[in-house]
C-alpha positions in Angstrom: 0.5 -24.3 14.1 -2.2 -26.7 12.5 -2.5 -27.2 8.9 -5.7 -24.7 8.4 -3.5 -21.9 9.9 -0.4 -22.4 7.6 0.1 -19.8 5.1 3.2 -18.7 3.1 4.7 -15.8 4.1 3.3 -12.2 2.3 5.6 -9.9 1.9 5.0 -6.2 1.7 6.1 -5.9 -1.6 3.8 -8.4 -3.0 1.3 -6.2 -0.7 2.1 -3.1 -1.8 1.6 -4.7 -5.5 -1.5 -5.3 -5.1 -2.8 -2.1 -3.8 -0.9 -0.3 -6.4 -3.0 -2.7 -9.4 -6.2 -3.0 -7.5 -6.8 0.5 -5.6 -9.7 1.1 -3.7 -12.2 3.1 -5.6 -15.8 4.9 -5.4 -18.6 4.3 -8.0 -21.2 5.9 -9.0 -25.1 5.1 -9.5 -24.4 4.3 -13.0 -21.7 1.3 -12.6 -23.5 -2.2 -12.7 -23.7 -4.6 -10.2 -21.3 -7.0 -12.3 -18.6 -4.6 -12.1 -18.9 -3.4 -8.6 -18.7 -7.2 -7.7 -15.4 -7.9 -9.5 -14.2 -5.0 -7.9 -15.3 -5.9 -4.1 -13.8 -9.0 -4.4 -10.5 -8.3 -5.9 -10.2 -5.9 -2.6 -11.9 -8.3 -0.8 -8.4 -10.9 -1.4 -6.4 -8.1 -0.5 -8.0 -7.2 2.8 -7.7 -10.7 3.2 -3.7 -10.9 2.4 -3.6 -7.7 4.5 -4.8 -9.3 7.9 -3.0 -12.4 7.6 0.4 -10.5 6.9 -0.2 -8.8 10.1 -1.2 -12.2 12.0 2.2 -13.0 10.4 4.0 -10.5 12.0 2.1 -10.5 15.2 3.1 -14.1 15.8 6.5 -14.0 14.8 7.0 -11.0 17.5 5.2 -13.1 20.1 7.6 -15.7 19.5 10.7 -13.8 19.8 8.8 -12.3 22.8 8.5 -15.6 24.3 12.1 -17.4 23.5 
């Protein structure tokens, strides 16, 4: 693995966490751009966090797959 893939393990707790503090949510025409943008990218670490914990898991069943 090269050092730009490395990442510590996420755990689904730590996942779970998060979703439960920062749900996904609707807005309406009335919210400002400021707040929608806070909110975007709070998800937007989360989706991120999401995706690698599944790279996570993919790899470590490849490697079992392949030993």
């Amino acid at each position: 693995m090269t050092q730009e893939n490395q990442f510590p393990p996420i755990s689904n707790e730590l996942l779970r966490a998060l979703e439960e503090r920062f749900p996904a949510q609707d807005f309406g025409p009335g919210e400002s751009l400021r707040e929608l943008d806070y909110h975007y990218g709070q998800r937007s670490v989360i989706r991120f966090l999401l995706a690698k914990s599944t790279e996570q898991r993919e790899n470590s069943l490849t490697s079992i797959i392949n030993n």
